[in-house]
N, CA, C and O of each residue as an XYZ file, in Angstrom:
672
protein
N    -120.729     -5.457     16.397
C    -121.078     -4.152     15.890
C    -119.875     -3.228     16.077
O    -119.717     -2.939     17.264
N    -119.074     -2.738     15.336
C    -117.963     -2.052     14.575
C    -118.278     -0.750     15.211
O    -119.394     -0.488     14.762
N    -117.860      0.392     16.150
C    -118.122      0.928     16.501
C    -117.174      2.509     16.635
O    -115.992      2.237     16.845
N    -117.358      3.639     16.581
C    -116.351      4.720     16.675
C    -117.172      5.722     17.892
O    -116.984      6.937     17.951
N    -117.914      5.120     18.641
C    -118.577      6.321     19.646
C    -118.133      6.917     20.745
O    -118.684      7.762     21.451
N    -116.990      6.363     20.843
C    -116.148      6.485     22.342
C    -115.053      7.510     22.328
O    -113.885      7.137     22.444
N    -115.238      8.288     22.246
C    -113.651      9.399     21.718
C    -112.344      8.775     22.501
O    -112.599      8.131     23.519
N    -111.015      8.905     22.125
C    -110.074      8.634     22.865
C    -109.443      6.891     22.776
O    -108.420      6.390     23.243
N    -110.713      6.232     21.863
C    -110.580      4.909     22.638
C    -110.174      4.404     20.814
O    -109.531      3.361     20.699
N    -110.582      5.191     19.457
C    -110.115      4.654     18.420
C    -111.391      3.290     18.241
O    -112.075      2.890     19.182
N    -111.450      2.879     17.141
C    -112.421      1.694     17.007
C    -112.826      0.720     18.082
O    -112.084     -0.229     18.337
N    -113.846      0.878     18.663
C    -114.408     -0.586     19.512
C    -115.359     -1.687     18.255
O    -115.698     -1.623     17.074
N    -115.469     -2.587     19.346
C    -116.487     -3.280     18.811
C    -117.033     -4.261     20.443
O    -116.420     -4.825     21.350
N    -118.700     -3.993     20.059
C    -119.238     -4.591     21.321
C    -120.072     -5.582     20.289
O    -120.410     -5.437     19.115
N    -120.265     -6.725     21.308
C    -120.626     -7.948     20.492
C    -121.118     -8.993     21.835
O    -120.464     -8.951     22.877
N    -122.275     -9.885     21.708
C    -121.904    -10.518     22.945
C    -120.626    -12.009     23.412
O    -119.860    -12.686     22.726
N    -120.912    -11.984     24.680
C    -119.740    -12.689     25.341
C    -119.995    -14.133     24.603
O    -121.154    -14.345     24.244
N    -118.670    -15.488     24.259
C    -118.749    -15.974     23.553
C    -117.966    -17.259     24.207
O    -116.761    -17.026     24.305
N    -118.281    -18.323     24.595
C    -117.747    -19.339     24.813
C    -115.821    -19.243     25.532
O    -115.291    -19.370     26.636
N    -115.174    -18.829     23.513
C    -114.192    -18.824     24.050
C    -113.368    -17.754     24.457
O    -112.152    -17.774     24.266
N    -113.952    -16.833     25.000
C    -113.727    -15.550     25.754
C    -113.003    -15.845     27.147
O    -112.390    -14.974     27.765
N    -113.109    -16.874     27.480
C    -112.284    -17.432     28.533
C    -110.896    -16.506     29.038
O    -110.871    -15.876     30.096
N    -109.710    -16.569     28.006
C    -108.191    -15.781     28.260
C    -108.463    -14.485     28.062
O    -107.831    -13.588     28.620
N    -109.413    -14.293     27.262
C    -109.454    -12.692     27.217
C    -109.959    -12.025     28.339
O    -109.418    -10.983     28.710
N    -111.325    -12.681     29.172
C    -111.736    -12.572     30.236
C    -110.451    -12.714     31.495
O    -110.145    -11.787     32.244
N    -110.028    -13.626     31.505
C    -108.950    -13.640     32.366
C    -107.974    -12.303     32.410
O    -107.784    -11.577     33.385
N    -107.380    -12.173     31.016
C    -106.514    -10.683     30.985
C    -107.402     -9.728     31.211
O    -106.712     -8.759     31.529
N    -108.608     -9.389     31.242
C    -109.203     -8.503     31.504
C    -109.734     -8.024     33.094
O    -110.187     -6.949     33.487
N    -109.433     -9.477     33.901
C    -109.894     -9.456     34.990
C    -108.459     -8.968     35.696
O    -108.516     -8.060     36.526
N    -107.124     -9.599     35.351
C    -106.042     -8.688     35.580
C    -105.705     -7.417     35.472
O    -104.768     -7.022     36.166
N    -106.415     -6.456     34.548
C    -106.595     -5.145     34.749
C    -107.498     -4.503     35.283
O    -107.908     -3.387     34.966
N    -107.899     -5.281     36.242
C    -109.001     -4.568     37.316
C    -108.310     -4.469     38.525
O    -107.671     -5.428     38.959
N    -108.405     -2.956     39.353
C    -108.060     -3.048     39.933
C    -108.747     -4.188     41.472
O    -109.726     -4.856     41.139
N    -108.301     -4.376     42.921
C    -108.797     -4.947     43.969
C    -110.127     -4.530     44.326
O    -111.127     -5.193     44.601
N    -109.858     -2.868     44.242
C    -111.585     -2.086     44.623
C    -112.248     -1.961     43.570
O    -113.415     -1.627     43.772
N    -111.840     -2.155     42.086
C    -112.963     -2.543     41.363
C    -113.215     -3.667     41.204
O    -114.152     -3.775     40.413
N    -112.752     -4.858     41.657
C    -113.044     -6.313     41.440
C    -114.219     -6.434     42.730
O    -115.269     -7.078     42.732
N    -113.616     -5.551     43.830
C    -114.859     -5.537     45.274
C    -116.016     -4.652     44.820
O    -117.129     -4.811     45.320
N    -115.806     -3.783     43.949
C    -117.360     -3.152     44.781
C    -118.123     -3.685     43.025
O    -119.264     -3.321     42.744
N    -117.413     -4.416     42.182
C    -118.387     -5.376     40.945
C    -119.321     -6.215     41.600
O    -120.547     -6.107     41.598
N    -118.198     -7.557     42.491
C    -118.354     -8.394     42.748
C    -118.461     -8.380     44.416
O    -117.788     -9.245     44.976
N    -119.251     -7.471     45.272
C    -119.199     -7.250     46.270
C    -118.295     -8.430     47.214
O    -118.770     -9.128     48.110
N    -117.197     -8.423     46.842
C    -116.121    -10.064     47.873
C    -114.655     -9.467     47.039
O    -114.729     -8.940     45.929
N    -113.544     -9.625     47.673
C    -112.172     -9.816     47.160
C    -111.985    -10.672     46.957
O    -111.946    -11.645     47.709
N    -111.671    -10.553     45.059
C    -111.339    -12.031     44.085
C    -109.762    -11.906     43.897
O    -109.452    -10.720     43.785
N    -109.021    -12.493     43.850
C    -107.491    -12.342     43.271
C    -107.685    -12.939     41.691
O    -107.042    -12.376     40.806
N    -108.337    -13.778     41.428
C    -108.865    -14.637     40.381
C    -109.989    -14.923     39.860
O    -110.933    -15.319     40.544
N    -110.035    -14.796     38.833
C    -110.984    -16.235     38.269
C    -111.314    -17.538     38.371
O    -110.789    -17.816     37.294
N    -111.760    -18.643     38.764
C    -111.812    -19.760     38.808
C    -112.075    -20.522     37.104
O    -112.438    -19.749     36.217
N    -111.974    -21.262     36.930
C    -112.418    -21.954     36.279
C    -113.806    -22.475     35.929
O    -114.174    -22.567     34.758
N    -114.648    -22.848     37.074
C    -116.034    -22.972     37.511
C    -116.658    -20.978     37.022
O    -117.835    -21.002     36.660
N    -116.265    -20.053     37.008
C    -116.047    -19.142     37.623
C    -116.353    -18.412     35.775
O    -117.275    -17.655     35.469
N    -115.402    -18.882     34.956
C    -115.243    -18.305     33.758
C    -116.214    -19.244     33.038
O    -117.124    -18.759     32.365
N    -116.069    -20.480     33.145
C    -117.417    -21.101     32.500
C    -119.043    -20.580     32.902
O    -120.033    -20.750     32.191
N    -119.014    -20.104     33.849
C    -120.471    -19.367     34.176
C    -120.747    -18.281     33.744
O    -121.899    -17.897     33.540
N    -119.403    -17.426     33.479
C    -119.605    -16.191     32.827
C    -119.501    -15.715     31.004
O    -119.553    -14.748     30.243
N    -119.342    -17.012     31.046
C    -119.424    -16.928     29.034
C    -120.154    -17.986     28.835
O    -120.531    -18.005     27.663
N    -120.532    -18.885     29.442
C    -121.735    -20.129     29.026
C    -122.973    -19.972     29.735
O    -123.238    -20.376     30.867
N    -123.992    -19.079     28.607
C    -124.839    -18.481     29.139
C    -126.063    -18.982     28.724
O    -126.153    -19.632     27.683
N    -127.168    -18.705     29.553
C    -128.846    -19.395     29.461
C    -129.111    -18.590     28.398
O    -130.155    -18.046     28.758
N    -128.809    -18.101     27.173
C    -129.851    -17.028     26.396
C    -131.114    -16.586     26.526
O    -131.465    -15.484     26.107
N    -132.197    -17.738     27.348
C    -133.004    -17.255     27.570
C    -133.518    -16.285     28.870
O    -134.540    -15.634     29.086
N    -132.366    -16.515     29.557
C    -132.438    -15.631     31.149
C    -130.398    -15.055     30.852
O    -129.863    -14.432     31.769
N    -130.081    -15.178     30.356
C    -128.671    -13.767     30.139
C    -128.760    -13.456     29.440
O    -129.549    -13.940     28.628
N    -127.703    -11.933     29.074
C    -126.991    -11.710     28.079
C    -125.600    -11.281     28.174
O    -125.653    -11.049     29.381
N    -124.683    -11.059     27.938
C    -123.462    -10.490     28.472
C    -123.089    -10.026     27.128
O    -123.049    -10.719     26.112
N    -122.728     -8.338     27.275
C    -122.084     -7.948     26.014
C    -120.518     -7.711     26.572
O    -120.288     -7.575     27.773
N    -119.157     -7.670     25.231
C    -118.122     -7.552     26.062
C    -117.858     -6.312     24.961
O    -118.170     -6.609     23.808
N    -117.373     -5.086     25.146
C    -116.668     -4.057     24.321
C    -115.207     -4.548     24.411
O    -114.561     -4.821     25.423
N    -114.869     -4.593     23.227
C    -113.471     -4.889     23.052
C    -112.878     -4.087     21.832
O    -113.690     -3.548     21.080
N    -111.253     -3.935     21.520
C    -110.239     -3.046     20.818
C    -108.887     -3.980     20.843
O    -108.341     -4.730     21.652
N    -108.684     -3.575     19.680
C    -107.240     -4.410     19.491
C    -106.189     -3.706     20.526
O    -106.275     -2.550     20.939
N    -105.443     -4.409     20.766
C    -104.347     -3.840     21.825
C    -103.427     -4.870     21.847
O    -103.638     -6.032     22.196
N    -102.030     -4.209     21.316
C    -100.967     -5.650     21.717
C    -101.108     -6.546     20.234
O    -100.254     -7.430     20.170
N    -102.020     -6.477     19.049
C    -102.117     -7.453     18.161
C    -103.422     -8.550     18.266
O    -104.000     -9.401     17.588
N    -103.464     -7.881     19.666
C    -104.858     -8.965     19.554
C    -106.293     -8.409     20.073
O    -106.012     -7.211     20.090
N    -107.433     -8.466     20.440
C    -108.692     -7.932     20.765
C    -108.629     -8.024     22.112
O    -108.226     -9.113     22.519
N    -109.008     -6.905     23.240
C    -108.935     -7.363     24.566
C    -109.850     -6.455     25.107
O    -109.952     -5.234     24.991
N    -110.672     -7.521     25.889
C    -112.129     -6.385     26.258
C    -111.855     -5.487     27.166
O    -110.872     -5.545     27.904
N    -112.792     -4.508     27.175
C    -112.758     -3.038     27.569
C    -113.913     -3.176     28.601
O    -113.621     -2.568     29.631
N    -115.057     -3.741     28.655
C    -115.948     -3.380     29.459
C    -116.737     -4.996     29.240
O    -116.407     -5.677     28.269
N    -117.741     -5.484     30.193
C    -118.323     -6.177     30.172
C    -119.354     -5.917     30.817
O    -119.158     -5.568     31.981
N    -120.798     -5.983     30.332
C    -122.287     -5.681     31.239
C    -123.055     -7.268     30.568
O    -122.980     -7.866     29.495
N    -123.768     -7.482     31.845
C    -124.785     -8.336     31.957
C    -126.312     -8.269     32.080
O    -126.398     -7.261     32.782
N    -127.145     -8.532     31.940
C    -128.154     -8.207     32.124
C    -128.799    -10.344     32.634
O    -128.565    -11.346     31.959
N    -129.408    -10.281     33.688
C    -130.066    -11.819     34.044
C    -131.154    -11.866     34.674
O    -131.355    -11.181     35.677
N    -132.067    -12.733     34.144
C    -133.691    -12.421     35.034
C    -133.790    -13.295     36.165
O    -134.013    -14.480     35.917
N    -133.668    -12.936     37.362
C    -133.345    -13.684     38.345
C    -134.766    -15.097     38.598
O    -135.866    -15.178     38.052
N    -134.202    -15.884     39.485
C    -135.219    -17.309     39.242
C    -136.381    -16.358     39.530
O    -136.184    -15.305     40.137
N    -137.631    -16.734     39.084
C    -138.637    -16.792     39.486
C    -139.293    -15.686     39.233
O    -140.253    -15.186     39.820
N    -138.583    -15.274     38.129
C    -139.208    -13.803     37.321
C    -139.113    -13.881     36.006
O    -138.304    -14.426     35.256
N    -140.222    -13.148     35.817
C    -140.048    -12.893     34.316
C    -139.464    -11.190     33.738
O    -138.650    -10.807     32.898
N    -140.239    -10.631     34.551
C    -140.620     -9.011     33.615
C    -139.851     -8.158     33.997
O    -139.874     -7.025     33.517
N    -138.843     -8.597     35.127
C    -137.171     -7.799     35.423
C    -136.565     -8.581     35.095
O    -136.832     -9.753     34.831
N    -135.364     -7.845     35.062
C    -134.120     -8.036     34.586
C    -132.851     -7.394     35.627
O    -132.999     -6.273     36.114
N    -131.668     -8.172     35.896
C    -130.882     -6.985     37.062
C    -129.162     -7.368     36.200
O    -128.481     -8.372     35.992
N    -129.069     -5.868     35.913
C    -127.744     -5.699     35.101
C    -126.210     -5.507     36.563
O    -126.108     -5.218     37.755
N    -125.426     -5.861     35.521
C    -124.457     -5.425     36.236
C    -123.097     -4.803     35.188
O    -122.945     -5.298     34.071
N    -122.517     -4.109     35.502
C    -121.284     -3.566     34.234
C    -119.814     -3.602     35.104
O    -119.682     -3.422     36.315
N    -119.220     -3.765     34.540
C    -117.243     -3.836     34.905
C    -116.913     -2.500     33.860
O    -117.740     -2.058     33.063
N    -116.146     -2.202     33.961
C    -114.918     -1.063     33.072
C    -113.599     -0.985     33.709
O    -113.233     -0.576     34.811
N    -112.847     -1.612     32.466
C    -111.617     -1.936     32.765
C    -110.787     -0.506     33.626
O    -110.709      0.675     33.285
N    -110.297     -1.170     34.744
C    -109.816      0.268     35.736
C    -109.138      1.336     35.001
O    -109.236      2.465     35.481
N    -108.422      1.172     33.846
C    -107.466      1.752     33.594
C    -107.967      2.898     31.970
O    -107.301      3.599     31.209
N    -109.611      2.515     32.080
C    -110.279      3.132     30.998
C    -111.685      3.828     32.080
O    -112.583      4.439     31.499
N    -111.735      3.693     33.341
C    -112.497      4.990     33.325
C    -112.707      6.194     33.516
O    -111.718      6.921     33.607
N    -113.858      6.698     33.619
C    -113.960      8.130     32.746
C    -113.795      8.547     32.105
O    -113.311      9.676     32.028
N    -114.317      7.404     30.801
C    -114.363      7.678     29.613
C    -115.645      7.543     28.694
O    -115.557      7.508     27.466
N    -116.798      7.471     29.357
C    -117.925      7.149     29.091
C    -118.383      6.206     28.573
O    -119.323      6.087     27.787
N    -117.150      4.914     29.385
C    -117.465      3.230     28.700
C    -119.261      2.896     29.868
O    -120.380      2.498     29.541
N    -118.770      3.241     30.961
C    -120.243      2.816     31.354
C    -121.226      3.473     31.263
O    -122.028      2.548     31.394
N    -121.744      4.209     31.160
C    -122.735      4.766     30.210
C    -123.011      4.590     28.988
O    -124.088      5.005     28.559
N    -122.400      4.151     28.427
C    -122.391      3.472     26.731
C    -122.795      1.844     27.150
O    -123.878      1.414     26.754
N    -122.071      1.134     27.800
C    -122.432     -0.293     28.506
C    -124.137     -0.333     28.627
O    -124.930     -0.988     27.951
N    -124.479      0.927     30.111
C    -125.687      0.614     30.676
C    -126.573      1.138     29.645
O    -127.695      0.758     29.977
N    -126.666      1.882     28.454
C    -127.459      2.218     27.373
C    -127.882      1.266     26.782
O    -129.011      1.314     26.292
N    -127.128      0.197     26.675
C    -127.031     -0.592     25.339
C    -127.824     -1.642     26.623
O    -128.786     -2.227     26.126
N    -127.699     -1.849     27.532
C    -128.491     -2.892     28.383
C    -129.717     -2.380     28.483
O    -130.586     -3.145     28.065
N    -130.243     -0.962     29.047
C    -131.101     -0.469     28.576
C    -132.024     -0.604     27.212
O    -133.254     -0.542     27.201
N    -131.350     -0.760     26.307
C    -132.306     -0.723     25.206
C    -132.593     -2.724     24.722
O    -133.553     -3.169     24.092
N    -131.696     -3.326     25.149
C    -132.039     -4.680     24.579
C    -132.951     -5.061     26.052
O    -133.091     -6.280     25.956
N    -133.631     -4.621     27.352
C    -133.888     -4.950     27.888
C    -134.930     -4.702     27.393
O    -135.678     -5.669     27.249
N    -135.347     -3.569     27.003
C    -136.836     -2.709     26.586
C    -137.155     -3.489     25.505
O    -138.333     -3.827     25.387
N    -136.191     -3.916     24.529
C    -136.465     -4.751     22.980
C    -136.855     -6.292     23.899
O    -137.485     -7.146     23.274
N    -136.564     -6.508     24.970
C    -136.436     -8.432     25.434
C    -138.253     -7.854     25.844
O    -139.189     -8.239     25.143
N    -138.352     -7.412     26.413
C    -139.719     -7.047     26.848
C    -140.036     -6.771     28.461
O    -141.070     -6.865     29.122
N    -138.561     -6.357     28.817
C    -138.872     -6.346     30.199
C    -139.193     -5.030     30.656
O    -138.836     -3.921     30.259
N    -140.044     -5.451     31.703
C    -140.868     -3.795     32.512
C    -139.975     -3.412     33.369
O    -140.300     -2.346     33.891
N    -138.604     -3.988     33.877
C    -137.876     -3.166     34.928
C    -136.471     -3.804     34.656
O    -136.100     -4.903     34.244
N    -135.787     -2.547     35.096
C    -134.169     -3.560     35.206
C    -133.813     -2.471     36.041
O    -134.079     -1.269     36.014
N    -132.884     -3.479     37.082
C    -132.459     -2.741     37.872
C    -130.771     -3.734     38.772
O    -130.360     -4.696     38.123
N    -130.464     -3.601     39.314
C    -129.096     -3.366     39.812
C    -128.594     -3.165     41.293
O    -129.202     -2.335     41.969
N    -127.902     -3.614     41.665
C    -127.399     -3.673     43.305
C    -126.162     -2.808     43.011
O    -125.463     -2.996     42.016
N    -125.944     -1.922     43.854
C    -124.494     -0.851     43.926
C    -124.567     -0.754     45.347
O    -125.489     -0.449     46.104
N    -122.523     -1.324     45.667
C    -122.238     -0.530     46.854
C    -122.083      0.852     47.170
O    -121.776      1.774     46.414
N    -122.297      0.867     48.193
C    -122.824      2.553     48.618
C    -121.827      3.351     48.381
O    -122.163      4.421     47.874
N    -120.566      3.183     48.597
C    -119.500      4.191     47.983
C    -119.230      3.897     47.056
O    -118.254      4.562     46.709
N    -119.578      3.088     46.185
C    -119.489      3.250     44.139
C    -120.118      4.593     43.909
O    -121.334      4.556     43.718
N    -119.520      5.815     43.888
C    -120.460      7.194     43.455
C    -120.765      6.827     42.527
O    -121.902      6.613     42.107
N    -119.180      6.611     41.764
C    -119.502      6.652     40.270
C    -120.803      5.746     40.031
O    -121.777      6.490     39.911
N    -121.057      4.760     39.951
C    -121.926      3.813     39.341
C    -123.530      4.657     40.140
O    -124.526      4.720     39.419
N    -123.590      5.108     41.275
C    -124.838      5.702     41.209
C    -125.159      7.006     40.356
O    -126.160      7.278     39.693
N    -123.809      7.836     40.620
C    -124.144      9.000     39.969
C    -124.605      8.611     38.677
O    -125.503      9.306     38.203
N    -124.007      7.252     37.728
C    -124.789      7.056     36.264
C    -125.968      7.130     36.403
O    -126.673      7.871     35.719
N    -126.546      6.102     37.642
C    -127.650      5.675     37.432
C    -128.709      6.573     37.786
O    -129.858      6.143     37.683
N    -128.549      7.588     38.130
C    -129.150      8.575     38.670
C    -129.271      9.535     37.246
O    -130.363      9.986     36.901
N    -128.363      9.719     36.681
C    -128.254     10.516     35.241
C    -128.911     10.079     34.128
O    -129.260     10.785     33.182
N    -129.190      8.073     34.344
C    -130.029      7.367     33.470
C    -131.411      7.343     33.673
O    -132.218      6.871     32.872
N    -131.783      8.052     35.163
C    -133.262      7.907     35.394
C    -133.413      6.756     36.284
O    -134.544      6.352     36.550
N    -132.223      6.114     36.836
C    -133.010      5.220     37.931
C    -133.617      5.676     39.544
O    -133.122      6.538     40.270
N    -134.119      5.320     39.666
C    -134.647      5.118     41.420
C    -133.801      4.624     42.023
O    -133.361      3.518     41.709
N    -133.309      5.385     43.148
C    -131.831      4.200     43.954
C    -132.954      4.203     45.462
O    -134.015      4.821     45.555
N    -132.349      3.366     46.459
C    -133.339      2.914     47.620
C    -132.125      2.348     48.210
O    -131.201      2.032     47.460
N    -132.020      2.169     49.615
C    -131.420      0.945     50.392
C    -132.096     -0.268     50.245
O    -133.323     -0.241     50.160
N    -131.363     -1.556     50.192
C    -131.757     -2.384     50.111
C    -132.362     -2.771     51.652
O    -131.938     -2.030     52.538
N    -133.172     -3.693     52.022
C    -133.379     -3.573     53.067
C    -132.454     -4.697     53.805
O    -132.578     -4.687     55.030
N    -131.922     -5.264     53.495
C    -131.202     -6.625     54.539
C    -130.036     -6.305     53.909
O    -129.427     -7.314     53.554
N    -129.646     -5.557     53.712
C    -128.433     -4.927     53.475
C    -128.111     -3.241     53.331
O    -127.685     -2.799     52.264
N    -128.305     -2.545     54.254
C    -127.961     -0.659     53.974
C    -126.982     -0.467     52.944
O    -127.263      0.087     51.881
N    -125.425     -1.065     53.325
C    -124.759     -0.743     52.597
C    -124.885     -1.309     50.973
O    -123.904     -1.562     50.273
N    -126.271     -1.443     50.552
C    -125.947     -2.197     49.424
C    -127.505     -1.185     48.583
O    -128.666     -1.510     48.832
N    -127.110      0.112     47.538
C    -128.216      0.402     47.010
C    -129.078     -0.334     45.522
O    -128.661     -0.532     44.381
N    -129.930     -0.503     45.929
C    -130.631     -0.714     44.672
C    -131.696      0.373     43.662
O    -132.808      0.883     43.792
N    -130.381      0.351     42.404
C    -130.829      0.958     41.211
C    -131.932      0.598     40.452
O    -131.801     -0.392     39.732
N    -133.338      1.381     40.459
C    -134.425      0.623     39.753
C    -134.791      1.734     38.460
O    -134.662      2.957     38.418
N    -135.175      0.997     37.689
C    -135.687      1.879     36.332
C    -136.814      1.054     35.227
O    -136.502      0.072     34.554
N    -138.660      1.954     35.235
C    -139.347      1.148     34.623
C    -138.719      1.317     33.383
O    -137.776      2.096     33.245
N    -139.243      0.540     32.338
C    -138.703      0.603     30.907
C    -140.341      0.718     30.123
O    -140.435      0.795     28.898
């Protein structure tokens, strides 16, 4: 989907994640910074694995989705943001998202455009909740979620770890 909603950013296009998204994923994971690769992926990654990129573009359709926003840059397409949405085992009627934005593009209202669009295909999948784990000093990512209408809480076997809830 061909897109102009983002001021500053010139044509996107968000579409979902695709097999061979592999190198693009990789260059994209190189423009993240260390503390946004930690407080995504609550652990310090230097990398991708291999095991690692096949899990994140070879997806269950019926329990993922992963959309990637991407823009030409350099001659070629290179994603801008990536959100997930996955119904964890043993559920049906949630869903728990997660979003990246490339370090060097935020505050630009890529995640809020991300968590919208997870928002609404969650409500179209048929799910009654989606919700989300944020470390406690991610403002940014609560202050969204707080602006989107979620419920934040401590998790309980983890303080430092809030969970973003929102019925649909």
């Amino acid at each position: 989907m061909p897109l102009d909603a983002l001021p500053g950013l010139g044509p996107v296009h968000l579409r979902p994640i695709r097999v061979d998204d592999g190198p693009a994923l990789v260059r994209y994971f190189e423009k993240l910074t260390q503390e946004d690769v930690r407080l995504r992926f609550f652990a310090p990654l230097r990398a991708l694995t291999t095991r690692q990129l096949k899990r994140f573009t070879e997806l269950d359709s019926r329990r993922e989705t992963a959309l990637v926003l991407e823009a030409p840059e350099e001659g070629r397409q290179e994603i801008l943001s990536v959100a997930r949405l996955a119904v964890p085992p043993g559920e049906n009627g949630r869903a728990e998202f997660a979003i990246s934005v490339r370090s060097d593009l935020k505050g630009r209202g890529i995640g809020r455009f991300m968590l919208q669009h997870l928002l609404d295909q969650a409500a179209t999948r048929g799910f009654s909740e989606i919700f989300g784990d944020i470390l406690e000093e991610n403002e940014a990512m609560l202050a969204l979620s707080r602006e989107l209408g979620f419920t934040l809480a401590p998790v309980v076997e983890n303080a430092a770890i809030i969970r973003a809830t929102r019925a649909l």
